[in-house]
PyMOL Python script that loads the backbone (N, CA, C, O; Angstrom):
from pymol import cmd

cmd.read_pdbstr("""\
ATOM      1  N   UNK A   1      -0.864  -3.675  38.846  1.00  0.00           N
ATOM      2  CA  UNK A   1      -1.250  -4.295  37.596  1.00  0.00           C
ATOM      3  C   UNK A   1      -1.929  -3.287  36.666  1.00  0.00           C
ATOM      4  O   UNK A   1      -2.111  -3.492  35.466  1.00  0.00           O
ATOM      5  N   UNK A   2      -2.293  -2.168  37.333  1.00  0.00           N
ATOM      6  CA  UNK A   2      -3.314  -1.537  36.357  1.00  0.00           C
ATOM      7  C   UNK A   2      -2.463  -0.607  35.689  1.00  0.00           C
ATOM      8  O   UNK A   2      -2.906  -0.281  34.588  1.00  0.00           O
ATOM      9  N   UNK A   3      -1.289  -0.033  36.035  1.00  0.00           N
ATOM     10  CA  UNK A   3      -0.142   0.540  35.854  1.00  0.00           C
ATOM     11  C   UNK A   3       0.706  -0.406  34.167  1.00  0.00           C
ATOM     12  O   UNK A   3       1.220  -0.188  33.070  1.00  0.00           O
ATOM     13  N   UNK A   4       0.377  -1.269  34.935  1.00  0.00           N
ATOM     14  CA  UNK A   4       1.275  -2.216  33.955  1.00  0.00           C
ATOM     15  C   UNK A   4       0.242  -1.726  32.397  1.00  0.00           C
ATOM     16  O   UNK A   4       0.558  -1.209  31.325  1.00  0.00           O
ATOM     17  N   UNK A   5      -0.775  -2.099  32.851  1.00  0.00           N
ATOM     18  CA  UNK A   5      -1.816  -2.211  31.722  1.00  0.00           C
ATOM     19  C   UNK A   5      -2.250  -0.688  30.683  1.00  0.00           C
ATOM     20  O   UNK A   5      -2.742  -0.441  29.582  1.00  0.00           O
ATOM     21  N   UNK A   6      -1.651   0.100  31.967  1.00  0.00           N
ATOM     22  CA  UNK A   6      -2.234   1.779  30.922  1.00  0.00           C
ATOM     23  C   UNK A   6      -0.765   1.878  30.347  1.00  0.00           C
ATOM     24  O   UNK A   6      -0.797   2.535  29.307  1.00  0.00           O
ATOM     25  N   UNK A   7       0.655   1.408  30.696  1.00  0.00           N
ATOM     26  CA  UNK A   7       1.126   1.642  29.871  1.00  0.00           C
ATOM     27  C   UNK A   7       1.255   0.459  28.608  1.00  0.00           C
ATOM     28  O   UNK A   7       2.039   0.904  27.769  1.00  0.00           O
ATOM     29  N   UNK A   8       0.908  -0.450  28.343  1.00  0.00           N
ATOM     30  CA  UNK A   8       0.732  -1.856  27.598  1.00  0.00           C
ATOM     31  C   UNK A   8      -0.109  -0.498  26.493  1.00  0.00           C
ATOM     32  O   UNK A   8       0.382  -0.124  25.428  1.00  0.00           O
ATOM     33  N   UNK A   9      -1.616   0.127  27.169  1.00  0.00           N
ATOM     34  CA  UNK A   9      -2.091   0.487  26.583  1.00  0.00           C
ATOM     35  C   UNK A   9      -2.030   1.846  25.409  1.00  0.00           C
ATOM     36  O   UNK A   9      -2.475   1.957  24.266  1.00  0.00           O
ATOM     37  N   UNK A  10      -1.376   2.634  26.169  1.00  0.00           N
ATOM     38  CA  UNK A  10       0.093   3.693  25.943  1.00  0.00           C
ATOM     39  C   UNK A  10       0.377   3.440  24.598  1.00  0.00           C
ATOM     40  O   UNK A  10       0.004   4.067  23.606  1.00  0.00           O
ATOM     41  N   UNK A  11       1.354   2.061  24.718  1.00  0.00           N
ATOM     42  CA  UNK A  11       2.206   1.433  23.959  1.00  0.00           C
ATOM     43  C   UNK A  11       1.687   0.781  22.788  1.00  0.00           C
ATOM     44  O   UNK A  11       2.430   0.672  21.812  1.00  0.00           O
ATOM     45  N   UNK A  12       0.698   0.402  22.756  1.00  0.00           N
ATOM     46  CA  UNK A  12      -0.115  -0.347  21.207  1.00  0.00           C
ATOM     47  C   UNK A  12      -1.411   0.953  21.005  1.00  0.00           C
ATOM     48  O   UNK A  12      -2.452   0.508  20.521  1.00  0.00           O
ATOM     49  N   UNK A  13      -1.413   2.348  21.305  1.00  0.00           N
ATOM     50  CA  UNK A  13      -1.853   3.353  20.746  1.00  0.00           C
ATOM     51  C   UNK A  13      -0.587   3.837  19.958  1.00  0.00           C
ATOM     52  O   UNK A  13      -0.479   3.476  18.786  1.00  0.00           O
ATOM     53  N   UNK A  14       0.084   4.386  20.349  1.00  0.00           N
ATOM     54  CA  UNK A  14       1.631   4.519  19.579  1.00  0.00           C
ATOM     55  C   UNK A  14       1.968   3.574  18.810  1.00  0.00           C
ATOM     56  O   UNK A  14       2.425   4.078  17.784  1.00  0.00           O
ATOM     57  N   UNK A  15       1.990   2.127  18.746  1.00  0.00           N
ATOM     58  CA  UNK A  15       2.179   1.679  17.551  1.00  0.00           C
ATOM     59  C   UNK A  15       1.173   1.410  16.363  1.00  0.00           C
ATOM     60  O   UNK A  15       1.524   1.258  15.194  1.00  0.00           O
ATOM     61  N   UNK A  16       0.024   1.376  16.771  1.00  0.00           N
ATOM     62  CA  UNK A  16      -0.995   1.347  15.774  1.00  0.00           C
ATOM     63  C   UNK A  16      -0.837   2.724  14.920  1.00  0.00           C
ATOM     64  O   UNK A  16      -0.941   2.662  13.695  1.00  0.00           O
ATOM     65  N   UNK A  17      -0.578   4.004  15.584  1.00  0.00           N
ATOM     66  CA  UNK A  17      -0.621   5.137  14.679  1.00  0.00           C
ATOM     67  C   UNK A  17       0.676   5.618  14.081  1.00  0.00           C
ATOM     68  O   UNK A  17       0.733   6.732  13.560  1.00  0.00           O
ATOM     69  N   UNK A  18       1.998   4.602  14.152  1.00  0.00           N
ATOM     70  CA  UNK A  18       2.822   4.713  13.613  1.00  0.00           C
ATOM     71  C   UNK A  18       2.854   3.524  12.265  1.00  0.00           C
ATOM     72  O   UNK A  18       3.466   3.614  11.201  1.00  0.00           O
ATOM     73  N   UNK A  19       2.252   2.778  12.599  1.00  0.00           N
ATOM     74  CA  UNK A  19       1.838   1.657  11.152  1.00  0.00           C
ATOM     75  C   UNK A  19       1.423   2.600   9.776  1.00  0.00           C
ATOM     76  O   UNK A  19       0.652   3.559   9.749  1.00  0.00           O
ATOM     77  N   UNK A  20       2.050   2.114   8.865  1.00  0.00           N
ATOM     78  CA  UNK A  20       1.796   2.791   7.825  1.00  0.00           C
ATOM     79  C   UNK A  20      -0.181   2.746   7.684  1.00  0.00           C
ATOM     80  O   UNK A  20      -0.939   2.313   8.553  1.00  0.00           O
ATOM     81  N   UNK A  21      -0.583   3.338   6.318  1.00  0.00           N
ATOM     82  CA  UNK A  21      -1.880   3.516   6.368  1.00  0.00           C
ATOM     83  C   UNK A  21      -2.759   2.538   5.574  1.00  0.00           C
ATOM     84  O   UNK A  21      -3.413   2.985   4.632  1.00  0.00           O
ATOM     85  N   UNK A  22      -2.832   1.004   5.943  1.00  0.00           N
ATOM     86  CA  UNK A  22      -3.497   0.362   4.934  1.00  0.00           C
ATOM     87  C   UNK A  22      -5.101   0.340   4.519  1.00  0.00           C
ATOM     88  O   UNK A  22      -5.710  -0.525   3.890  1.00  0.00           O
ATOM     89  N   UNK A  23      -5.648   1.762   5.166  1.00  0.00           N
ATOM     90  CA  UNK A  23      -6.713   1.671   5.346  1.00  0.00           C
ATOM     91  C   UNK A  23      -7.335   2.180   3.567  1.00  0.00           C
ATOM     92  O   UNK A  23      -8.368   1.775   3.036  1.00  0.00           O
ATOM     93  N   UNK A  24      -6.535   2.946   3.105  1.00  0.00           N
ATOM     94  CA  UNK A  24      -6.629   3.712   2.025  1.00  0.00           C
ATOM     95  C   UNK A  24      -6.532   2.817   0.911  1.00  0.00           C
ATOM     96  O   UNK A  24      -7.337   2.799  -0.020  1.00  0.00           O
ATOM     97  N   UNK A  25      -5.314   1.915   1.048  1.00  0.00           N
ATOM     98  CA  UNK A  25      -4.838   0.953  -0.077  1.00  0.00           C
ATOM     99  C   UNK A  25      -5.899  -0.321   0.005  1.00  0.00           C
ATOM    100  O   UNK A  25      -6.176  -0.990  -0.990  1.00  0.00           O
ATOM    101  N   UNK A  26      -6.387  -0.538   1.161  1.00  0.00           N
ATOM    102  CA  UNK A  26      -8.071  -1.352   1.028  1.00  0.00           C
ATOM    103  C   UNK A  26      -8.701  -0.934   0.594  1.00  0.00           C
ATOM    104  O   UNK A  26      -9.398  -1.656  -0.120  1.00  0.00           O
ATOM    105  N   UNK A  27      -9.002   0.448   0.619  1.00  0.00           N
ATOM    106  CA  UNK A  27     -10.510   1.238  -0.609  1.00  0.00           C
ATOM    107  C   UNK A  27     -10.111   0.970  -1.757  1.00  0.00           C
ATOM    108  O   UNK A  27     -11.129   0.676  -2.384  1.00  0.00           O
ATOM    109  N   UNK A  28      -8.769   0.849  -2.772  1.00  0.00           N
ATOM    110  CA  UNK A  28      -8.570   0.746  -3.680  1.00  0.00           C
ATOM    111  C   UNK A  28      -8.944  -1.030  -4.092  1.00  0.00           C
ATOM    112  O   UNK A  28      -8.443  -1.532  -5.098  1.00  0.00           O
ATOM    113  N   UNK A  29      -9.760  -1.736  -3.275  1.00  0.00           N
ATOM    114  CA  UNK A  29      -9.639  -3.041  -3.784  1.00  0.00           C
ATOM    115  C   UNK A  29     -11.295  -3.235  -4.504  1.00  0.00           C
ATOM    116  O   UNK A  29     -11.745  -4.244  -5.046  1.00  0.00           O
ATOM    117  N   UNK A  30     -12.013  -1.829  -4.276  1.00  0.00           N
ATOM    118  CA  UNK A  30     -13.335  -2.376  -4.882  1.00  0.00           C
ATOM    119  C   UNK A  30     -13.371  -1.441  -5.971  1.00  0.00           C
ATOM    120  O   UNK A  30     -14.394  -1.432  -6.655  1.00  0.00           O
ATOM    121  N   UNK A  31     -12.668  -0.849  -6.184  1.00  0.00           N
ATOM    122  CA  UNK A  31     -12.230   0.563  -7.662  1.00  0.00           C
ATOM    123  C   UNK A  31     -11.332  -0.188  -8.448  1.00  0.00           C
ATOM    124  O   UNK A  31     -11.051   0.231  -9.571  1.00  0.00           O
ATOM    125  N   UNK A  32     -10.611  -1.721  -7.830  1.00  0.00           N
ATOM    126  CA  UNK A  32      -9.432  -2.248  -9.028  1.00  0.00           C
ATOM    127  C   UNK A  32      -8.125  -1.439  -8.927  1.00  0.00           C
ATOM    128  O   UNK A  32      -7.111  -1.776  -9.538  1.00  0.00           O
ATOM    129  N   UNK A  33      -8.191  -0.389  -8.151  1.00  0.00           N
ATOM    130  CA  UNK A  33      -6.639   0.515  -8.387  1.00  0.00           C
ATOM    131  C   UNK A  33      -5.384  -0.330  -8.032  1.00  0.00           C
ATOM    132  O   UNK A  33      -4.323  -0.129  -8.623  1.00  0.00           O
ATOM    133  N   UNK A  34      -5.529  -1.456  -6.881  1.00  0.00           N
ATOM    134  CA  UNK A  34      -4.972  -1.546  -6.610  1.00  0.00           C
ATOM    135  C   UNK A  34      -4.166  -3.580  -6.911  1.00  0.00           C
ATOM    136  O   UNK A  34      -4.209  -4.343  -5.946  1.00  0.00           O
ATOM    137  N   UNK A  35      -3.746  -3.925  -7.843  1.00  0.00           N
ATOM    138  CA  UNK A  35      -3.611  -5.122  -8.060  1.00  0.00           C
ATOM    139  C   UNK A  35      -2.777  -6.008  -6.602  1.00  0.00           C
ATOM    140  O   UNK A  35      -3.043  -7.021  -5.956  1.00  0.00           O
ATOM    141  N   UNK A  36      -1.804  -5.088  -6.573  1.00  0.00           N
ATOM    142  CA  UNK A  36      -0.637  -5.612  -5.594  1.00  0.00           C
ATOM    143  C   UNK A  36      -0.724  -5.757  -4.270  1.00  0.00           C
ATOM    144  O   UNK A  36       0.111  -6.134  -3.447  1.00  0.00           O
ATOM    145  N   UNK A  37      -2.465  -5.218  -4.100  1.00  0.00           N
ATOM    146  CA  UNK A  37      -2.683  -5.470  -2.459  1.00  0.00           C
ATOM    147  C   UNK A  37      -2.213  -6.312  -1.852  1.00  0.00           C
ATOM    148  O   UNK A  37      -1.408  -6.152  -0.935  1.00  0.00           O
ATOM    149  N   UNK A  38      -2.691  -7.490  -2.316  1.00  0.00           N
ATOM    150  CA  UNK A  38      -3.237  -9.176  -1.458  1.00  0.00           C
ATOM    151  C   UNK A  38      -2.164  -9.837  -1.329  1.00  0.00           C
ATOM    152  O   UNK A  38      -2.008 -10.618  -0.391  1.00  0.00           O
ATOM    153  N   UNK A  39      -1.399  -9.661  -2.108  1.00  0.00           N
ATOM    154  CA  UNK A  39      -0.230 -10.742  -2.103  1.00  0.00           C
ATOM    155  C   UNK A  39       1.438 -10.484  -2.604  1.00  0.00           C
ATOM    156  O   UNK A  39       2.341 -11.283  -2.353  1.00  0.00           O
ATOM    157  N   UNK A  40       1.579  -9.450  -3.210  1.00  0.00           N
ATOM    158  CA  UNK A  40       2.658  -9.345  -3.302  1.00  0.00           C
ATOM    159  C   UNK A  40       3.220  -8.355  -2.713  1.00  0.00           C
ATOM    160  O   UNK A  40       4.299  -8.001  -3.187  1.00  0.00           O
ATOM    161  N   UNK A  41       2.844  -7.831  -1.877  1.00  0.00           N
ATOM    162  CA  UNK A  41       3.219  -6.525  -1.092  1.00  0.00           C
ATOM    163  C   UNK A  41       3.901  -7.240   0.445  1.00  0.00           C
ATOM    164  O   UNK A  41       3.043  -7.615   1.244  1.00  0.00           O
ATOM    165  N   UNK A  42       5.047  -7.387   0.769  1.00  0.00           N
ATOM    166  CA  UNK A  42       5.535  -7.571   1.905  1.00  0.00           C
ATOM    167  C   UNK A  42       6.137  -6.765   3.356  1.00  0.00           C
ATOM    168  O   UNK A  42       7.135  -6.048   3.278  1.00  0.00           O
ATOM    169  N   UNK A  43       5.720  -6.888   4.107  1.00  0.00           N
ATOM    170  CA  UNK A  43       6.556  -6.308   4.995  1.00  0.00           C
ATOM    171  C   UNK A  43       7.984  -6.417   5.695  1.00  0.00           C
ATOM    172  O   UNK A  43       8.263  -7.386   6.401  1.00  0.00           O
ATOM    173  N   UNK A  44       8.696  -5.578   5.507  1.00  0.00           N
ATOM    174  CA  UNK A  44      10.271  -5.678   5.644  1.00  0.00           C
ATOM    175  C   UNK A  44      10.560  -4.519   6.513  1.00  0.00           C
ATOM    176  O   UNK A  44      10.094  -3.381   6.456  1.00  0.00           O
ATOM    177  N   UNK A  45      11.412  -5.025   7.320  1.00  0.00           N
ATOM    178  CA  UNK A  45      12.455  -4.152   8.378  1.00  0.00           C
ATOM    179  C   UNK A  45      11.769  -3.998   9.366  1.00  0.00           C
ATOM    180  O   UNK A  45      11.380  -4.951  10.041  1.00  0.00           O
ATOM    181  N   UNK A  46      11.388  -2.281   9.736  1.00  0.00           N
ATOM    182  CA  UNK A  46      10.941  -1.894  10.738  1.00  0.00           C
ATOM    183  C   UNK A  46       8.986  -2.029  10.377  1.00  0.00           C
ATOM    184  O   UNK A  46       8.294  -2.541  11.257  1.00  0.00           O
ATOM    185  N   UNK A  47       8.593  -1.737   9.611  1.00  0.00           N
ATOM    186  CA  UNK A  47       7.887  -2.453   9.562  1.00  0.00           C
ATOM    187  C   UNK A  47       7.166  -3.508   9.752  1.00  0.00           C
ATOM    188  O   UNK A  47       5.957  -3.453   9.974  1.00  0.00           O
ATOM    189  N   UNK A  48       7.882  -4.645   9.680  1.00  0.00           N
ATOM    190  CA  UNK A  48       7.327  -6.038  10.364  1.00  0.00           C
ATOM    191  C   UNK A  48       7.368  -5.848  11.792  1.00  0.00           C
ATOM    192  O   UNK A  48       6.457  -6.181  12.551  1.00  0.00           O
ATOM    193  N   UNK A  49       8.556  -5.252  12.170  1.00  0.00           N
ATOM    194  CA  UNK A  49       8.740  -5.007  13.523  1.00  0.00           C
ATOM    195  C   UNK A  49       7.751  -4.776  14.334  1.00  0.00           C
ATOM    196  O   UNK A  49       7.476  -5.520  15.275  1.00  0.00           O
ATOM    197  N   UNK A  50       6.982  -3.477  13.974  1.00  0.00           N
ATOM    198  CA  UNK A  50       6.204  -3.045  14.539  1.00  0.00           C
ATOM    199  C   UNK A  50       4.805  -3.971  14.365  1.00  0.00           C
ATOM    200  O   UNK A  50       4.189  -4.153  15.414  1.00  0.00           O
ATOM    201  N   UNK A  51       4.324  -4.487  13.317  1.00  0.00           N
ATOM    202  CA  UNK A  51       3.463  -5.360  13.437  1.00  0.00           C
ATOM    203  C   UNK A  51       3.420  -6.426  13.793  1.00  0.00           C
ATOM    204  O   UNK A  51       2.334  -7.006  13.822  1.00  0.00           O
ATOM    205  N   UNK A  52       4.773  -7.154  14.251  1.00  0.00           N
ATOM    206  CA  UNK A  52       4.789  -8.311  15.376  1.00  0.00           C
ATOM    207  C   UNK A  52       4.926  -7.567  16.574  1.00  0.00           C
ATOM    208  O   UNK A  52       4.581  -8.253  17.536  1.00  0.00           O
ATOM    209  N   UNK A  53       5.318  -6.363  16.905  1.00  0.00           N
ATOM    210  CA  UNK A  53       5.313  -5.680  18.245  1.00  0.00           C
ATOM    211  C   UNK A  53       3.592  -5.540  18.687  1.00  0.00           C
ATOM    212  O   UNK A  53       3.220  -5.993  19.769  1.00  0.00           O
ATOM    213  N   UNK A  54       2.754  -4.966  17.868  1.00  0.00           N
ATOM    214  CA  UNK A  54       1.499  -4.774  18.084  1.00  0.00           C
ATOM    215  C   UNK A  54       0.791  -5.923  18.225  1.00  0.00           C
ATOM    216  O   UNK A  54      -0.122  -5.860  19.049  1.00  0.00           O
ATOM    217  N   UNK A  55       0.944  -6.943  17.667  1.00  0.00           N
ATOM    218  CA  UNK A  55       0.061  -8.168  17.939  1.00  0.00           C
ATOM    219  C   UNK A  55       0.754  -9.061  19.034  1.00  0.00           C
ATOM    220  O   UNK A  55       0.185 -10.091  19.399  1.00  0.00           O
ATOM    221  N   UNK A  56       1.813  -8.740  19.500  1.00  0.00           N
ATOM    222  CA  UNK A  56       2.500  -9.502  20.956  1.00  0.00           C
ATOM    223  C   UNK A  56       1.895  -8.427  22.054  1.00  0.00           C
ATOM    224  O   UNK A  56       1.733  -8.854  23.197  1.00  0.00           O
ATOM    225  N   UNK A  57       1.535  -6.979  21.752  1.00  0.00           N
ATOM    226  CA  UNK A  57       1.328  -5.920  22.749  1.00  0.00           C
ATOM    227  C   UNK A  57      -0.223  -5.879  22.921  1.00  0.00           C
ATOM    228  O   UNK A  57      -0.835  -5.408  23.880  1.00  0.00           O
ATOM    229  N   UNK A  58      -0.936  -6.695  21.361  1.00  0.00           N
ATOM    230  CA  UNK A  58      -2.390  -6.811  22.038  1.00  0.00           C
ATOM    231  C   UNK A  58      -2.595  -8.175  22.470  1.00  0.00           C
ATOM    232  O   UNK A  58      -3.681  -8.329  23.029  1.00  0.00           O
ATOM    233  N   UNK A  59      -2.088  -8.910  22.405  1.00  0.00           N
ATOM    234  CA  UNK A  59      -2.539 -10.304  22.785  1.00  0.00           C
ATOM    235  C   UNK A  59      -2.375  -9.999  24.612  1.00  0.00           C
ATOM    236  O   UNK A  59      -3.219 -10.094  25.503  1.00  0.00           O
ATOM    237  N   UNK A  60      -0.711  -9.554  24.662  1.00  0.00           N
ATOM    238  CA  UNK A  60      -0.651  -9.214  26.799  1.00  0.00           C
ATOM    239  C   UNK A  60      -1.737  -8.644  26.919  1.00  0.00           C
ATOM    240  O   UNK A  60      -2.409  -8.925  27.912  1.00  0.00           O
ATOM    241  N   UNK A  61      -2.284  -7.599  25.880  1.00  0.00           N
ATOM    242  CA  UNK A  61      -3.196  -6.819  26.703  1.00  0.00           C
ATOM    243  C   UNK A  61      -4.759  -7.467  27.002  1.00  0.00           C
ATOM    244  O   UNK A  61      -5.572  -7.030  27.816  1.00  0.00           O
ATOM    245  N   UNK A  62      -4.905  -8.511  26.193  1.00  0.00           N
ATOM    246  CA  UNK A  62      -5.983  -9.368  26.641  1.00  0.00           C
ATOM    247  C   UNK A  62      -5.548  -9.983  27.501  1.00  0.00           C
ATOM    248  O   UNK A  62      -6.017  -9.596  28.571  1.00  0.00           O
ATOM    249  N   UNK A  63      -4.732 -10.930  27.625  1.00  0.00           N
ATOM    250  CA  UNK A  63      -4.118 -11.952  28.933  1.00  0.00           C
ATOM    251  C   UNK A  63      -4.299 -10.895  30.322  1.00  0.00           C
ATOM    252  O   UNK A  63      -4.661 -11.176  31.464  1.00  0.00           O
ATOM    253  N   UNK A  64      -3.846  -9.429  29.652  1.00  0.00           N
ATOM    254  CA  UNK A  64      -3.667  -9.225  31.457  1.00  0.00           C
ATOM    255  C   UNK A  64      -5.182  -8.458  31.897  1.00  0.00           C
ATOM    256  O   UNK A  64      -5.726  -8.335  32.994  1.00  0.00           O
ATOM    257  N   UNK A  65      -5.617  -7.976  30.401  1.00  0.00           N
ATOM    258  CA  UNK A  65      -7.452  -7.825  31.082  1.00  0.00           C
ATOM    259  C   UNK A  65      -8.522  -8.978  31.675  1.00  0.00           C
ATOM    260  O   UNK A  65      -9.424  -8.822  32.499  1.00  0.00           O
ATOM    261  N   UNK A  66      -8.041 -10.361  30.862  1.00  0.00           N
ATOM    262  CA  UNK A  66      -8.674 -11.053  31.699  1.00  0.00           C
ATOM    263  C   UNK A  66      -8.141 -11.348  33.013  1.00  0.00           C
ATOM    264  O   UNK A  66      -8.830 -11.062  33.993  1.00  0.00           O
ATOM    265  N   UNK A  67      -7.013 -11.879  33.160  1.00  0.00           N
ATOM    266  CA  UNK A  67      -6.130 -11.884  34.637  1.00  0.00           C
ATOM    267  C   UNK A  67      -7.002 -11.147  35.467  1.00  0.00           C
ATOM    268  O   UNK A  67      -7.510 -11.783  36.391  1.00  0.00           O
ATOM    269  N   UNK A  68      -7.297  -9.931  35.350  1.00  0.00           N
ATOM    270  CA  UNK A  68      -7.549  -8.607  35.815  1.00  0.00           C
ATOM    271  C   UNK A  68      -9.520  -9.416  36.709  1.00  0.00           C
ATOM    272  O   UNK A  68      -9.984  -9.493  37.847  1.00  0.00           O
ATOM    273  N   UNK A  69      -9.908  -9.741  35.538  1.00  0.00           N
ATOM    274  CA  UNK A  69     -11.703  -9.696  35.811  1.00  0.00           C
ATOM    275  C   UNK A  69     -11.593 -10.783  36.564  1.00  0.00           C
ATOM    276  O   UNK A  69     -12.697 -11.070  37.028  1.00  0.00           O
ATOM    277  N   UNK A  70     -10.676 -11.588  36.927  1.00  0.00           N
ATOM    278  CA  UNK A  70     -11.159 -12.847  37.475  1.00  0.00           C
ATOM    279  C   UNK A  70     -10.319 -13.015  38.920  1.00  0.00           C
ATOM    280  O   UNK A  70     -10.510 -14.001  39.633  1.00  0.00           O
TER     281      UNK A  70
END
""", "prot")
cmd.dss("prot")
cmd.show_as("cartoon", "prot")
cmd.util.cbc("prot")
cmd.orient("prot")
């Protein structure tokens, strides 16, 4: 199981740092630069991909850390 879990863990380090960078386009929301943040900006293709891949790859990875403690 713990095998299972370092690579789970592996696997949502690699996709978090392949996600584009929204960390930058959030600073622009208290400067005004940025109108199109919040709502009209969508994710398409591989993109979404990867951000339904990362939130299905962290949710196992809670299920199988708790599994794990108990």
């Amino acid at each position: 199981m713990e095998i299972v879990l370092m690579i789970i863990s592996i696997l949502l380090i690699a996709l978090v740092l392949l996600q584009s960078n929204k960390a930058s386009d959030a600073g622009q929301i208290i400067t005004g630069g940025n109108s199109m943040l919040m709502g009209q900006m969508k994710e398409r293709g591989a993109e979404k991909f990867i951000t339904r891949l990362t939130y299905a790859l962290g949710i196992l990875f809670l299920v199988i850390t708790l599994f794990m403690g108990f």
